[in-house]
TIMI-2910 file (N, C-alpha, C, CB; in pm, 1 decimal, decimal comma, always signed):
<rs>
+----------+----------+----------+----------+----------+----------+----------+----------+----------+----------+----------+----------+------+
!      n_x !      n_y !      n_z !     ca_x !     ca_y !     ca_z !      c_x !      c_y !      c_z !     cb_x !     cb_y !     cb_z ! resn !
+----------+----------+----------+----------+----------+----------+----------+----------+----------+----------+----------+----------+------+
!  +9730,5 !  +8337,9 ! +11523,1 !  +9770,5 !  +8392,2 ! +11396,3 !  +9890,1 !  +8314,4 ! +11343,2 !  +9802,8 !  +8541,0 ! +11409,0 !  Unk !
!  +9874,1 !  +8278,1 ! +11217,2 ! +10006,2 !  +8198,9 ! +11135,6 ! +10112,6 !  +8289,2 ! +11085,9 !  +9957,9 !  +8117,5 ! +10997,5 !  Unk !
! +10222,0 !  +8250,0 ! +11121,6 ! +10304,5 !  +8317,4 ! +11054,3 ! +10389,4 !  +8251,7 ! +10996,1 ! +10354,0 !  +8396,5 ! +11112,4 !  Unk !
! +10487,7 !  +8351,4 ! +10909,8 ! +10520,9 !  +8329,7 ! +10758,0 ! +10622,2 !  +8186,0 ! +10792,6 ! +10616,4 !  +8491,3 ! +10668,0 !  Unk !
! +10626,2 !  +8095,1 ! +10680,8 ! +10731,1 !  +8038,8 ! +10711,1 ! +10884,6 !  +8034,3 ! +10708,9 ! +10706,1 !  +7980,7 ! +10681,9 !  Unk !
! +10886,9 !  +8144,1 ! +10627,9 ! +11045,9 !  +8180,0 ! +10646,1 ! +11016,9 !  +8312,8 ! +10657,3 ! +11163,7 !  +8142,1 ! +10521,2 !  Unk !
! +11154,7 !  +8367,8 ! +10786,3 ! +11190,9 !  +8553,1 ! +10788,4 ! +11029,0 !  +8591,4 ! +10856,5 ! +11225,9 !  +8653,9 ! +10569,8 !  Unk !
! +11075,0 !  +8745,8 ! +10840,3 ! +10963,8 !  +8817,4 ! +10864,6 ! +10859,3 !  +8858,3 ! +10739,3 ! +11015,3 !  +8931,9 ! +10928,9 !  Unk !
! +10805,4 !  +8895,2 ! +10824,4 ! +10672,8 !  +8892,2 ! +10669,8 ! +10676,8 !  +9035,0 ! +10613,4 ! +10465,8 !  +8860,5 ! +10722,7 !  Unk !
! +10679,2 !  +9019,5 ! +10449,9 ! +10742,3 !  +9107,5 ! +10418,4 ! +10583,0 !  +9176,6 ! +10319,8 ! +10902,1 !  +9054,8 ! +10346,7 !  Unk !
! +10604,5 !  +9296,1 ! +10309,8 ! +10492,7 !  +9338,0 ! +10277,5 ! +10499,6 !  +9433,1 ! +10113,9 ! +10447,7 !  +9418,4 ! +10411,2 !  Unk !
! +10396,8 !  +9491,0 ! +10049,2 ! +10410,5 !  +9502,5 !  +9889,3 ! +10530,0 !  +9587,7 !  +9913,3 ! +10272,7 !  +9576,3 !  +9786,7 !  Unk !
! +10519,7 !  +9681,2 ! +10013,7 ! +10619,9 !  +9845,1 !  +9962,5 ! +10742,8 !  +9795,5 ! +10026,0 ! +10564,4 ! +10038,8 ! +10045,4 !  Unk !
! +10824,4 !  +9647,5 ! +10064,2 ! +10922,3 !  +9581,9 ! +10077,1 ! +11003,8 !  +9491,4 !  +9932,6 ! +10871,7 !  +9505,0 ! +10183,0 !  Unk !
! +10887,0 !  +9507,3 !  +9813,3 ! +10929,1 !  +9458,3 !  +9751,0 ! +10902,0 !  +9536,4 !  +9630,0 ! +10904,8 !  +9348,6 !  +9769,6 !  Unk !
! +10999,5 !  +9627,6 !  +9603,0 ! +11008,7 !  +9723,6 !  +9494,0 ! +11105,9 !  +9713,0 !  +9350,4 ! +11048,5 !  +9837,8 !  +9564,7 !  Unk !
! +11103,3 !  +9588,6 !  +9324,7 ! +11202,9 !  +9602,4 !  +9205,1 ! +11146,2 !  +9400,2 !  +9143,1 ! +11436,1 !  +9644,1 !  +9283,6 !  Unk !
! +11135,4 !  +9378,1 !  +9046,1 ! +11098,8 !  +9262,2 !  +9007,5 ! +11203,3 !  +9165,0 !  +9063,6 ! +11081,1 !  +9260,4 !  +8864,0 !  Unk !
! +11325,9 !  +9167,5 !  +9075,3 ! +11426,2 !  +9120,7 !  +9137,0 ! +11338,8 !  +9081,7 !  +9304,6 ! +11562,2 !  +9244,5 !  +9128,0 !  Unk !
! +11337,7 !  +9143,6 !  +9333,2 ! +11312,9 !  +9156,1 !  +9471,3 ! +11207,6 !  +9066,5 !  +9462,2 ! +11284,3 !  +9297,7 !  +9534,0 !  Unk !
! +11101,3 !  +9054,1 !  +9396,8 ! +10949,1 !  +9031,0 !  +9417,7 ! +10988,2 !  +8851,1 !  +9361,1 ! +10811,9 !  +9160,6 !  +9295,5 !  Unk !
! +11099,5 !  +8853,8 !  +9258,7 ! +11130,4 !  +8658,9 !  +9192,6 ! +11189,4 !  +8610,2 !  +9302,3 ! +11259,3 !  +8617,0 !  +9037,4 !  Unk !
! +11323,0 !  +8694,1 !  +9373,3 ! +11400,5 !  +8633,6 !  +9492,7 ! +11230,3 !  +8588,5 !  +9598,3 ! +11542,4 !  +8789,8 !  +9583,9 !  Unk !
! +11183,0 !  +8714,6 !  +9642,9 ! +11081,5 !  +8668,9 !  +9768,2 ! +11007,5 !  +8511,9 !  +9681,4 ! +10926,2 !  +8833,1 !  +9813,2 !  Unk !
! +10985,0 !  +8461,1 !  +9591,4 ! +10876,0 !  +8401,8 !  +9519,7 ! +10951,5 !  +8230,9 !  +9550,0 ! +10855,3 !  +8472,7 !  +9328,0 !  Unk !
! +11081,4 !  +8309,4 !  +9497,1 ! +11163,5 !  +8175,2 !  +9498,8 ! +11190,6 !  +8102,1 !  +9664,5 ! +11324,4 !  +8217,6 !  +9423,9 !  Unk !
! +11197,5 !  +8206,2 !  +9750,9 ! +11197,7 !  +8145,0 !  +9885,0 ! +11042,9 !  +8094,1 !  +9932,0 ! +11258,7 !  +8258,8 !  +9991,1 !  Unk !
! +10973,2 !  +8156,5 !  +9827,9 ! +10824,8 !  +8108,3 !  +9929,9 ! +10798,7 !  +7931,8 !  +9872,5 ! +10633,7 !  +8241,4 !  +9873,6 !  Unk !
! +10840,5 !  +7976,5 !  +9744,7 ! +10849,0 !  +7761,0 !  +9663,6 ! +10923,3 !  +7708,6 !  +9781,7 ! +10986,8 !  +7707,9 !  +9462,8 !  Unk !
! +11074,8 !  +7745,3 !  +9786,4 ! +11118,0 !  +7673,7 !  +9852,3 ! +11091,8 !  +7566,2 !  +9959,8 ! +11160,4 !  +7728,3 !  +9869,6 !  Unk !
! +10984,4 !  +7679,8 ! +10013,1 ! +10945,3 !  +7605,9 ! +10162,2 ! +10834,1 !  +7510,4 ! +10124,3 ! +10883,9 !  +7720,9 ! +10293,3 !  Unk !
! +10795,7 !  +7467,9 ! +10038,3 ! +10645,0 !  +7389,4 !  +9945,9 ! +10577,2 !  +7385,5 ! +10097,8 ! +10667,7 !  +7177,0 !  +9838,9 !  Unk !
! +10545,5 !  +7492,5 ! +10135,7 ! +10400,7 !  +7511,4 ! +10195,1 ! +10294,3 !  +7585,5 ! +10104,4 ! +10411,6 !  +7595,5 ! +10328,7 !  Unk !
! +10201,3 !  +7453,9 ! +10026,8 ! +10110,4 !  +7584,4 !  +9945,0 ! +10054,0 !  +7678,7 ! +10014,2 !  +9991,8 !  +7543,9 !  +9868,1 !  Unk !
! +10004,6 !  +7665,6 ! +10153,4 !  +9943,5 !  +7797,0 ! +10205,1 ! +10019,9 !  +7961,9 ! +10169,1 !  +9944,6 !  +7772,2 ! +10371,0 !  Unk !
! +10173,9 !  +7887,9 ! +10217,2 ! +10247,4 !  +8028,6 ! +10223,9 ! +10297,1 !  +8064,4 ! +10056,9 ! +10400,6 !  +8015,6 ! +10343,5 !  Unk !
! +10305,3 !  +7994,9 !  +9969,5 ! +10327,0 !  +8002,6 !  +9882,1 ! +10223,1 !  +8102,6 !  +9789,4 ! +10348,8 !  +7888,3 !  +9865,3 !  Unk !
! +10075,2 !  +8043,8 !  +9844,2 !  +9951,9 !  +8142,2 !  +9784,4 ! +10008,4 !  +8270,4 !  +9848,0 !  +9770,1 !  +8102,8 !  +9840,6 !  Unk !
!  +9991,7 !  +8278,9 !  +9996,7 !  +9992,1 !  +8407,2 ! +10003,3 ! +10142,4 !  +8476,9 !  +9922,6 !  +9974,1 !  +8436,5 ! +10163,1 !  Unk !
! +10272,2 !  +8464,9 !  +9952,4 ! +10364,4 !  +8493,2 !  +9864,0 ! +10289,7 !  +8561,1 !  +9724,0 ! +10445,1 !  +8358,8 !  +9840,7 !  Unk !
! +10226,7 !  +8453,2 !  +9656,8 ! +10190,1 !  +8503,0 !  +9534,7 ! +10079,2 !  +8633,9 !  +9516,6 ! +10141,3 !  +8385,5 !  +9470,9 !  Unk !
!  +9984,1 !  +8629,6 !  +9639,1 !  +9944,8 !  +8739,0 !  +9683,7 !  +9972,6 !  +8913,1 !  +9689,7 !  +9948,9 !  +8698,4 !  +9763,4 !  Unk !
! +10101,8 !  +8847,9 !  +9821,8 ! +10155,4 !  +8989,7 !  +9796,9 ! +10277,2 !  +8999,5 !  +9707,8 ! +10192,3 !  +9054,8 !  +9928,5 !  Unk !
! +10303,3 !  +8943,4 !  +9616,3 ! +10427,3 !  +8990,5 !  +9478,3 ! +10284,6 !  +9035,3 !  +9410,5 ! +10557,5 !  +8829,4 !  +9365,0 !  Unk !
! +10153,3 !  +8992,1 !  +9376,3 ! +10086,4 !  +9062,5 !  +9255,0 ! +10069,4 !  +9227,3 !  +9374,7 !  +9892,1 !  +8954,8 !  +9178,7 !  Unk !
! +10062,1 !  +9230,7 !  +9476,3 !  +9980,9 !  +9356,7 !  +9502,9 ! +10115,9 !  +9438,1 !  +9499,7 !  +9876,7 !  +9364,7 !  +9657,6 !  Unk !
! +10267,0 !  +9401,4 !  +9510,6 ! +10377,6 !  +9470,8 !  +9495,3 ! +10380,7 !  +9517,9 !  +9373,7 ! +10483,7 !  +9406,6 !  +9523,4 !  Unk !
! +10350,8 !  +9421,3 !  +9263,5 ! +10366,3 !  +9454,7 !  +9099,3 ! +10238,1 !  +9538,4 !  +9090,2 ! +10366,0 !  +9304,9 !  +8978,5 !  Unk !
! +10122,8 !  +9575,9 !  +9160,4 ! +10044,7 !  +9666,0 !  +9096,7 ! +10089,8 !  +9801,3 !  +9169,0 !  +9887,8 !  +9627,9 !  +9106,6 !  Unk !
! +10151,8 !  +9759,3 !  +9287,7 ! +10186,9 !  +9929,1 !  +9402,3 ! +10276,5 !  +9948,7 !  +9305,9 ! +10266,9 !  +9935,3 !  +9604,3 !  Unk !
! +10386,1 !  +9904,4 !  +9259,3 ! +10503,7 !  +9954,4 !  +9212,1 ! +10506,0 !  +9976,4 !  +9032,3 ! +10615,6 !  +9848,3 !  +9268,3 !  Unk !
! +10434,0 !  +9937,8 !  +9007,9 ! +10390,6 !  +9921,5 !  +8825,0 ! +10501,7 !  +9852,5 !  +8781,0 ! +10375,2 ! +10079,2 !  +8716,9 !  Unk !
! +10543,8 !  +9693,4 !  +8800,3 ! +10632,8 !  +9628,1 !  +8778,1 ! +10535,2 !  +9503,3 !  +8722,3 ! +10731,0 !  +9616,9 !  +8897,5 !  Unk !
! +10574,7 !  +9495,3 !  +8558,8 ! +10503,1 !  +9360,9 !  +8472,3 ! +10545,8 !  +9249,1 !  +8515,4 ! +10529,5 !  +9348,6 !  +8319,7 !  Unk !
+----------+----------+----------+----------+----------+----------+----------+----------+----------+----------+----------+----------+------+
</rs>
């Protein structure tokens, strides 16, 4: 199993405020792994639909 490339892996109901969901987005670029970067983008959309954040 792969894991994340930075920190622990953080999941939708960890990221509750749009703040929260640009900071996680901006560390997942950081690392320019597109793999981890897709998923990143993954779970910020399933955070913005758990949390109703545009």
């Amino acid at each position: 199993m792969d894991a994340p490339a930075v920190g622990r892996e953080l999941l939708p109901e960890d990221l509750q405020t749009a703040e929260a969901i640009a900071a996680f987005l901006a560390d997942a670029e950081a690392t320019a792994d597109p793999a981890y970067i897709e998923h990143a983008r993954e779970v910020a959309a399933r955070a913005r639909a758990m949390h109703g954040i545009k």
